[in-house]
C-alpha positions in Angstrom: 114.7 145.6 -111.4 112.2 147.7 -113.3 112.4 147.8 -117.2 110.1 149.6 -119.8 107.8 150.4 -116.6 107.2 146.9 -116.0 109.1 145.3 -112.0 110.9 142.4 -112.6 111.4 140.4 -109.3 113.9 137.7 -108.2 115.7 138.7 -111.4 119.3 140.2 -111.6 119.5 140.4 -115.3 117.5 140.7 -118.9 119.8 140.0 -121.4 119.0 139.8 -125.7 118.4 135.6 -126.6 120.4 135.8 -130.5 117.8 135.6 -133.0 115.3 135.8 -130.8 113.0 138.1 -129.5 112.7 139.3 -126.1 115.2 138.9 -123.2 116.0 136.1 -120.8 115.6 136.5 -117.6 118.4 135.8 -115.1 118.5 135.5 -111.4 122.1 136.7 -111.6 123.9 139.3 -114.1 125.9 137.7 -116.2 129.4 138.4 -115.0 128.4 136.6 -111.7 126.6 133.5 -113.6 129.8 132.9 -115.2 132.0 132.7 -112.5 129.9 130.0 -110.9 129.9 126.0 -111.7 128.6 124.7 -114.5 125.5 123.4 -112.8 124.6 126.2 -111.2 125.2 128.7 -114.1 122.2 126.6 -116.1 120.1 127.0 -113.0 120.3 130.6 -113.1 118.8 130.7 -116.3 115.7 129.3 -114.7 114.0 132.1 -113.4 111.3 129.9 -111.8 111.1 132.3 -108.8 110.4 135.5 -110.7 107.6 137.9 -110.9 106.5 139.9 -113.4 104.7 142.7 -111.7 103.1 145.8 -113.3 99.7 148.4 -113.3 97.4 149.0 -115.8 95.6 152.1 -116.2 91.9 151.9 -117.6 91.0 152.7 -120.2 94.6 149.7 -121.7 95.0 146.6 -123.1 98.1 144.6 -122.7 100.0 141.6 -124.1 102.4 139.4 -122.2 103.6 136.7 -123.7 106.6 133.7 -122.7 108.4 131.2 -124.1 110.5 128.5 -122.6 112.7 126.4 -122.9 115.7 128.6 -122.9 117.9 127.2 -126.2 120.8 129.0 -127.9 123.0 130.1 -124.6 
């Protein structure tokens, strides 16, 4: 999945946290996530297996930031 020019792998979905900055990222889309069990809808919140993967030209500077836990579902 590739959003604002940045590749985001092993995820299926970014989706708006509310009141919160940024986007969760899903391994699934959300209309799969909640067809699923109850267990395994929390696990697909935990994007442990994704990448973020981009290129930077020179002359740039760049931020990434994270946050986790995942509150407020």
């Amino acid at each position: 999945m590739i959003h604002d020019n940045v590749e985001f792998h092993n995820v299926g979905e970014l989706r708006p946290i509310n009141g919160k900055k940024g986007l969760r990222l899903q391994r699934v889309p959300e209309h799969v996530r909640v067809s699923l069990n109850d267990a395994v809808q929390m696990r697909m919140l935990q994007p442990d297996t994704a990448e973020i993967r981009f290129v930077l030209d020179e002359p740039c500077r760049s931020r990434v930031s994270r946050s986790t836990p995942i509150t407020g579902i």
